[in-house]
C-alpha positions in Angstrom: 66.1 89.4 115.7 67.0 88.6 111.9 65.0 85.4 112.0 68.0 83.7 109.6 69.8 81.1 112.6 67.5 78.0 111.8 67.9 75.0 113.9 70.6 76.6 115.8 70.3 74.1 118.7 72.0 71.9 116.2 74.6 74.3 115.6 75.8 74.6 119.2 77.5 72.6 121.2 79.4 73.4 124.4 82.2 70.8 124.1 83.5 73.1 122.0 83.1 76.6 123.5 86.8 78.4 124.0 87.4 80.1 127.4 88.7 83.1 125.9 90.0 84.3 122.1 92.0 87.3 120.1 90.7 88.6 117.1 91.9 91.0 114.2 89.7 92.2 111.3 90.7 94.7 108.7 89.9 98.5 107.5 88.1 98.8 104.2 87.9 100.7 101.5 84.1 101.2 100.5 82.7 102.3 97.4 85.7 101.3 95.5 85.8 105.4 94.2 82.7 104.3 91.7 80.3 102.0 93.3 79.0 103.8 96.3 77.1 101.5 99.3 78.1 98.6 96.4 81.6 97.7 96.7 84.0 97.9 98.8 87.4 95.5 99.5 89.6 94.8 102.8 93.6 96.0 103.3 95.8 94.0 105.3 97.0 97.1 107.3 95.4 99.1 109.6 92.2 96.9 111.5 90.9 96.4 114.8 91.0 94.0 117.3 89.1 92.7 120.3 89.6 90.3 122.9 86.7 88.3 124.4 86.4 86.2 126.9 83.7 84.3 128.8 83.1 85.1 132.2 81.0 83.4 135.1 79.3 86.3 135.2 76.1 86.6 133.1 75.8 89.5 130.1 78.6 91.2 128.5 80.9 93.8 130.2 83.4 96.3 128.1 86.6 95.9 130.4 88.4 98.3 128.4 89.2 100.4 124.9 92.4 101.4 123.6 93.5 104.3 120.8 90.1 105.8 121.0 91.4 108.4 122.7 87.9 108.8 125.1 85.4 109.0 121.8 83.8 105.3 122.3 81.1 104.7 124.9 81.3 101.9 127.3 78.3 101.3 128.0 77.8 98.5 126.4 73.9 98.8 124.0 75.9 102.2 122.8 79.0 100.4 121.9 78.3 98.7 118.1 80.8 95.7 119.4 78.3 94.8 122.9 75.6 95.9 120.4 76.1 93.7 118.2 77.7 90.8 119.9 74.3 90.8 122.7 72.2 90.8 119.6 73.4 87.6 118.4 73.5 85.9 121.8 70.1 86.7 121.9 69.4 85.0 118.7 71.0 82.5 119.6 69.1 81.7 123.3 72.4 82.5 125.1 71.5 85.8 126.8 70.5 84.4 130.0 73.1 81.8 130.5 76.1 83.1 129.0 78.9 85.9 130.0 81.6 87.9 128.3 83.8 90.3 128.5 85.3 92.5 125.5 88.6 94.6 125.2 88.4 96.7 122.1 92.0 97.9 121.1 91.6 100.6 118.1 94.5 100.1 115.4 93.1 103.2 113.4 91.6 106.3 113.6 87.8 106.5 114.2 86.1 108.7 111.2 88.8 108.5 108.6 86.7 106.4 106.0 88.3 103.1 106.6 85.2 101.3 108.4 86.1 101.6 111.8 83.1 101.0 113.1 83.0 98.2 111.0 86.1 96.4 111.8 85.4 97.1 115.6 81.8 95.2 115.0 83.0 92.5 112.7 86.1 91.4 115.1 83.9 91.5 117.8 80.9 89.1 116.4 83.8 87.0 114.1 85.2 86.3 117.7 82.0 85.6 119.1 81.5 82.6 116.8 85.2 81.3 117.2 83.8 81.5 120.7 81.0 79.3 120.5 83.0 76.8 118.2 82.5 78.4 114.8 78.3 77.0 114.6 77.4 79.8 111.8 78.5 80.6 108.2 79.8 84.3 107.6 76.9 85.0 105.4 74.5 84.4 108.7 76.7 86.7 111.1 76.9 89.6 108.4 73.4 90.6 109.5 74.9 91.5 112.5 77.8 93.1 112.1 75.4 95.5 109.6 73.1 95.9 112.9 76.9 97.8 114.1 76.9 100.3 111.5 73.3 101.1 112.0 74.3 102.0 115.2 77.3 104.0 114.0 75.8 105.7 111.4 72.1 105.3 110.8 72.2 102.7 108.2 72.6 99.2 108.2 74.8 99.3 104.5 77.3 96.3 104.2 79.6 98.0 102.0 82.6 98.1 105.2 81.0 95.2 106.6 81.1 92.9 103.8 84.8 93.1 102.8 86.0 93.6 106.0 84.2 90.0 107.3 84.7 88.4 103.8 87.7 90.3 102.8 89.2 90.8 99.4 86.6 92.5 97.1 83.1 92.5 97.4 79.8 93.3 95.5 76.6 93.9 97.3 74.1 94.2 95.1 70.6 93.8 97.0 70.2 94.8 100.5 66.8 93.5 100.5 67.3 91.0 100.0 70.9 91.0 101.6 72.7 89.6 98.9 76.7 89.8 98.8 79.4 88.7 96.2 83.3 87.8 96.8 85.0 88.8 93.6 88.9 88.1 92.8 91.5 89.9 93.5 93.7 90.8 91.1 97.1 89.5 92.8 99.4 93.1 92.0 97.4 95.5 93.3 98.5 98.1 96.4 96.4 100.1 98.2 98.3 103.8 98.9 95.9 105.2 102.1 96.4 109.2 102.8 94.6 110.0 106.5 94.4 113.9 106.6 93.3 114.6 110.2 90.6 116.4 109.9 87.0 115.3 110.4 84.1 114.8 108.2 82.1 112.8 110.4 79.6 109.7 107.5 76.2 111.7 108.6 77.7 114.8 107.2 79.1 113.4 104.3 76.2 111.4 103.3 73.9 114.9 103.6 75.8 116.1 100.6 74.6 113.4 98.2 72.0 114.3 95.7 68.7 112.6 95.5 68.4 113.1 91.9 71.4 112.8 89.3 71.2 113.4 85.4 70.7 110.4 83.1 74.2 111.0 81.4 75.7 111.2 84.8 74.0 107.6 85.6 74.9 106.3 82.9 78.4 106.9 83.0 78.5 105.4 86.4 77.1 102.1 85.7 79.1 101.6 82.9 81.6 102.1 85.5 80.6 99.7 87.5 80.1 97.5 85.3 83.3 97.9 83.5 85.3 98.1 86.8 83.5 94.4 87.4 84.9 93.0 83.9 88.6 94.3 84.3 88.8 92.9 87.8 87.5 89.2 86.7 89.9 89.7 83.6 92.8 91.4 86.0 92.9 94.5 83.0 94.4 96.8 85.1 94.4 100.0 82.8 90.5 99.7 82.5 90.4 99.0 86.6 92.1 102.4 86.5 89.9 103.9 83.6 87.0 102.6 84.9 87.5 103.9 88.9 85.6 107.0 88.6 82.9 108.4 89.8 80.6 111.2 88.8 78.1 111.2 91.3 79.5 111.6 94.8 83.0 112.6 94.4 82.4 116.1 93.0 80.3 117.1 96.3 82.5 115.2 98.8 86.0 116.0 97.5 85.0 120.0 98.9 85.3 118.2 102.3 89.0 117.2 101.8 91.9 119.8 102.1 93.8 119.4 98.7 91.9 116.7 97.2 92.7 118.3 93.5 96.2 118.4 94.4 96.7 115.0 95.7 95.2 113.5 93.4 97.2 114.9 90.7 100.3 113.9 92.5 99.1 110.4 92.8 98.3 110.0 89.2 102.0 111.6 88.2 103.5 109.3 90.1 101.7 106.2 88.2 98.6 105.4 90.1 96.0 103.6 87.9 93.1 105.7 90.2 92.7 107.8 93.2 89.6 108.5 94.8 87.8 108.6 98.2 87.7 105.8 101.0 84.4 105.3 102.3 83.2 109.2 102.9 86.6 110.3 103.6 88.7 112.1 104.7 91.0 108.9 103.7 92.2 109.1 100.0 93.1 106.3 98.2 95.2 104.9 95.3 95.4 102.1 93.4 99.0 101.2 92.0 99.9 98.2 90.2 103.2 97.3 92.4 104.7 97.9 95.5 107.2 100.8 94.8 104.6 103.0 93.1 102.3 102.7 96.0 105.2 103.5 98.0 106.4 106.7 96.1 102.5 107.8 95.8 102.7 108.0 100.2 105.7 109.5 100.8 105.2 112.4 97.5 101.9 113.4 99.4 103.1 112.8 102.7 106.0 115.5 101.8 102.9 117.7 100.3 101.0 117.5 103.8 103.7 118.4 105.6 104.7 121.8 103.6 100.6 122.7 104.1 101.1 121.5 108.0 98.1 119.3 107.5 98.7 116.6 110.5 98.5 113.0 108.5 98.5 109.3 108.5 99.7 106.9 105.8 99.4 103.2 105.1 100.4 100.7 102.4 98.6 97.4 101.9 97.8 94.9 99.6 94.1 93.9 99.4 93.1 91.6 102.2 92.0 88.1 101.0 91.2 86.7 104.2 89.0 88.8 106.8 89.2 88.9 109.9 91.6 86.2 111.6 92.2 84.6 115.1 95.8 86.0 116.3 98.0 83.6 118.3 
């Protein structure tokens, strides 16, 4: 499919296939508030997690999933874990001599802007290769877990993907070609995560972005960017702050969120060095530079959802270094 396994009969070898294996991979954060489809980086808390196993059987079966409440398919070319997953076994000439099957237990809600999809599809191929005895690099399966999201969502962007496989922070800038970055991670920053259930599903979100912005406005967010970039390498947290915000998307995708105004504000009273949007919502996010000031930030708007009866979720995380993981 993506032409990029070469010599893969080299990289296989059955005396080291597993019978069976349990894999978590984390939620992300994409766009990073001002580097929309760019940047992105991994939590440690909520993710996804799949079990697969091989079977005598030949193809791939779904045997069950869990927390979806009924909204993911089954079948298993609609499902962006099978999806993805039978892609690569394709690629790799195991189609017609290999069998799994795949549990898929959700540890987050599906459309909150936390890369869902994405963790789904990246446990699912991550476990794949810990399957087959780890034969290919992350950089060669992330074609595949990008071949998820175009299921999910229309486009095959790497900006959930990326951190989510690589974790900690990362910079994607060329698609074509694919091109991805691991930058540090600045060891005293919390992620504050504010669910408000409500729905914004990514197709409608993404209809709302302008083809055309004003040169000011561009150039305000690449400076941005590239300022956001500096701070992180030089762990400046007042410019990471400073530099976190975004004049492009944000003004048209805030209208989406119930009390975006007002939760921001809080956030930023109560110390946060940004707050933005996760992904295209409705997940907020801020940045804090310790643990208590996250923690404050989550239970001062979780005390403002409940007085407006908005029906919530809230996590608190430290950026995810590591990806995705085999659990024992």
């Amino acid at each position: 499919m993506f032409q990029v396994l070469d010599k893969i009969e080299e990289k296989l070898d059955s005396n080291k296939f597993l019978e069976q294996v349990h894999v978590f991979a984390p939620a992300t954060v994409a766009n990073m508030i001002c580097g929309y489809d760019i940047l992105g980086f991994a939590v440690d808390y909520p993710g996804d997690e799949v079990i697969m196993k091989r079977t005598e059987s030949l193809g791939i079966e779904i045997l069950k999933i869990t927390g979806d409440e009924g909204k993911l398919p089954l079948d298993v070319q609609k499902n962006t874990v099978s999806h993805s997953v039978w892609q690569l076994l394709c690629d790799l000439g195991l189609d017609k001599s290999f069998g799994l099957s795949i549990e898929l237990h959700k540890k987050m809600p599906i459309g909150s802007g936390l890369g869902s999809s994405a963790a789904s599809t990246v446990a699912g191929i991550f476990a794949l290769n810990e399957l087959l005895g780890n034969p290919l690099t992350k950089h060669e399966l992330l074609p595949y877990c990008m071949e998820g999201e175009r299921l999910a969502c229309g486009s095959a962007h790497a900006d959930n993907v990326g951190p989510s496989l690589f974790g900690g922070i990362t910079l994607i800038p060329s698609s074509e070609p694919l091109i991805i970055r691991s930058l540090p991670v600045p060891e005293d920053l919390y992620a504050t995560l504010i669910y408000p259930k409500v729905e914004v599903p990514t197709k409608d979100a993404r209809k709302l972005i302008k083809d055309k912005v004003s040169l000011d406005k561009a150039v305000k967010q690449w400076g941005n960017i590239a300022s956001l970039i500096a701070a992180i390498y030089e762990k400046d947290y007042t410019e990471i702050g400073r530099s976190m915000q975004d004049y492009i998307i944000e003004p048209s995708r805030s209208l989406l969120i119930p009390f975006f105004d007002q939760m921001k504000e809080i956030s930023l009273d109560k110390g946060a060095l940004t707050f933005g949007i996760s992904g295209s919502g409705p997940t907020v996010m801020a940045l804090s530079y310790e643990q208590n000031i996250a923690k404050d930030i989550a239970l001062s708007i979780e005390d403002f959802l409940k007085d407006k009866n908005i029906d919530h979720l809230s996590f608190v995380s430290k950026i995810n270094k590591q990806g995705p993981y085999v659990k024992k």
